[in-house]
C-alpha positions in Angstrom: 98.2 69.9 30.4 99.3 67.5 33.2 98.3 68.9 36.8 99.4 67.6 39.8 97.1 68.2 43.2 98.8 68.5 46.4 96.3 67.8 48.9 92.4 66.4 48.9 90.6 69.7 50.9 88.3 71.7 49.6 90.5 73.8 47.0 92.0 71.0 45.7 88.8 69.6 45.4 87.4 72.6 43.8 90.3 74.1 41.6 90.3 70.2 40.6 86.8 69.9 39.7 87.6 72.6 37.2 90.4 71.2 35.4 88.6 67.7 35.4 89.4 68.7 31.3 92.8 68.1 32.1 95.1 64.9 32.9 95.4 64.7 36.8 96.9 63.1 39.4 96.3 63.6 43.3 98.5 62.6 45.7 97.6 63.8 49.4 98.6 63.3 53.4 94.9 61.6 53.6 93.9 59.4 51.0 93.2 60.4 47.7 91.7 58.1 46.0 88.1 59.5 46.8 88.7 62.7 45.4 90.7 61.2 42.3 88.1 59.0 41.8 85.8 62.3 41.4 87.9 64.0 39.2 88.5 61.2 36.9 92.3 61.5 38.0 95.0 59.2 39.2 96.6 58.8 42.4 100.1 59.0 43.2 102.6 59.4 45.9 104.3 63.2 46.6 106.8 61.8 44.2 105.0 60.6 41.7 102.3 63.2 41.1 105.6 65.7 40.6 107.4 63.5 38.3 103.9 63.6 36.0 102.6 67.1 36.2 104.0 69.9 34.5 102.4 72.2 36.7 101.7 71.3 40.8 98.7 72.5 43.0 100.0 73.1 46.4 96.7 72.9 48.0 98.1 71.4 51.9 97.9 73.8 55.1 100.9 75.8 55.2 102.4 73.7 58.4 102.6 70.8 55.7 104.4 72.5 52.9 107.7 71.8 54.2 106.9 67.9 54.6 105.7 67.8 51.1 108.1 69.5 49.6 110.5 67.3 50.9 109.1 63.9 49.9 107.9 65.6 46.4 112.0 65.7 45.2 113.2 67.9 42.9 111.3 70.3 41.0 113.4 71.6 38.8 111.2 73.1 35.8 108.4 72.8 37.3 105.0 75.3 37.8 104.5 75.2 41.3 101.1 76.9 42.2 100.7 78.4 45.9 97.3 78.5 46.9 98.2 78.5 50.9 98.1 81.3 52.8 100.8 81.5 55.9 99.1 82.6 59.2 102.4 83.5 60.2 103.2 85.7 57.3 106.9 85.6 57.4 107.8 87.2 54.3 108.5 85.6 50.7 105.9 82.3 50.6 106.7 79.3 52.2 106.3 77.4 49.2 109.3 79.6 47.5 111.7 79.4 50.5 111.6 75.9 50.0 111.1 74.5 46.5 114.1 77.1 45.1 114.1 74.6 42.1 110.4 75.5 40.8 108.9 78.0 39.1 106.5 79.1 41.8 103.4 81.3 41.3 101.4 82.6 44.0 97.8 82.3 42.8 94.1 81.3 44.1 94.7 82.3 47.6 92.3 85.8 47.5 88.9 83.5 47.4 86.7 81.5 49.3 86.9 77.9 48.4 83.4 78.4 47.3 84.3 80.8 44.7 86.7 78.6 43.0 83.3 75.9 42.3 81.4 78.7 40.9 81.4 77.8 37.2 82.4 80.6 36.2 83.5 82.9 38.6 81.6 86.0 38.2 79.9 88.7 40.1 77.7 91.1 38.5 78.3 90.0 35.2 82.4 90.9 35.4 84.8 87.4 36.0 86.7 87.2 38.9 90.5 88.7 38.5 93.0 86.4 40.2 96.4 88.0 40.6 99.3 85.8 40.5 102.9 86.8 41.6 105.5 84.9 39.8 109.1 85.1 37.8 109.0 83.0 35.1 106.8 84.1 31.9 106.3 80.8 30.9 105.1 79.9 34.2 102.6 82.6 34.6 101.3 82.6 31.4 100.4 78.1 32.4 99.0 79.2 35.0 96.7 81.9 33.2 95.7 79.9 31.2 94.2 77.9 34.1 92.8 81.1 35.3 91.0 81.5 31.5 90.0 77.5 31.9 87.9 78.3 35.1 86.0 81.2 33.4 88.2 84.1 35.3 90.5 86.8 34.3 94.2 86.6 35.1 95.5 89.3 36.4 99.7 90.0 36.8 100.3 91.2 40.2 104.5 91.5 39.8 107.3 88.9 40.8 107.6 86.6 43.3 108.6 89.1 46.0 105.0 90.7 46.1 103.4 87.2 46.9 103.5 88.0 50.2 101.5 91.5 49.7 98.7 88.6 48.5 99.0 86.7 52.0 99.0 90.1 53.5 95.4 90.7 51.4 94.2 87.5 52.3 94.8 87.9 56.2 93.2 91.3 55.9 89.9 90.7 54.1 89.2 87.0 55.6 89.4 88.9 59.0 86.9 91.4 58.0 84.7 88.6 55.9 85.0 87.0 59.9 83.6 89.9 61.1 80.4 90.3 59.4 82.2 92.9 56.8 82.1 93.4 53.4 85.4 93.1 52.2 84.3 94.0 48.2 82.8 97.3 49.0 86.7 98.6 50.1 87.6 97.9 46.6 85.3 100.5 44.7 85.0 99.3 41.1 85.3 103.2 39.5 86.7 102.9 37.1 90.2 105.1 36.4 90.6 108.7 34.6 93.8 108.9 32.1 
């Protein structure tokens, strides 16, 4: 598979560092040449990582998307992974407002940056479950298979209209993480009666 990385921070470093197995290409608003050079990837501008990957890591801060976006061109057919999180919350993901031409999944936004280098993810013997919100099959079942590649367990959270139930997640349990909480214990792992 041919991944694009938006961005050079820590989750594109990490998610990266995962799919190393993969042919990549970075392209990012600092340069990326450090972190391609890591990776064993290429570098690229906006435009050129999205004209090589079949599937996109949009790993920028959310303020950035827009920019990005823009000087990325067309996506039409493309797998467009949000891993951003919107401070602002303001409904359906930034990343889908904008690129109406991609196939965006919402996806990797629920961890810590230092969950995504754990190799694999796991607590207490069970994987990590990562939902993703998307529309397309074919693009959710790409990007579950780059769930599987990193050792976790995809799980399908609905359509794109419930990524912003994720944001909403992510706000809720980074605040309480913040405050000395432990977010995990809310989520009681009983398993259900049928």
């Amino acid at each position: 598979m041919r991944i694009g990385i938006f961005g050079t921070g820590g989750m594109a470093d990490a998610l990266g560092t995962q799919w190393a197995r993969h042919d990549l290409m970075v392209s990012g608003r600092s340069d990326p040449a450090p972190l391609a050079e890591r990776l064993g990837a290429a570098t690229g501008t906006w435009r050129e990582t999205a004209a090589f990957a079949d599937v996109l890591l949009l790993a920028v801060p959310a303020v950035a998307i827009g920019e990005v976006l823009a000087e990325a061109g067309p996506l039409a057919g493309k797998v467009l992974v949000d891993c951003t999180n919107d401070p602002g919350l303001t409904g359906a993901p930034v990343a889908s407002r904008i690129a109406t031409d991609a196939h965006v999944v919402k996806a990797f936004n629920l961890a810590h940056v230092d969950v995504w280098r754990m190799t694999p993810p796991a607590f207490d013997g069970r994987p990590l479950s990562v939902p993703l919100c998307g529309d397309d099959p074919a693009a959710l079942e790409a990007v579950s298979t780059l769930v599987r590649d990193i050792g976790a367990k995809p799980v399908h959270a609905g359509g794109l209209d419930r990524a912003a139930l994720l944001e909403a997640t992510a706000a809720f349990a980074i605040g309480l993480w913040f405050a000395g909480e432990d977010a995990q214990a809310i989520l009681t792992p009983i398993a259900p009666t049928r």
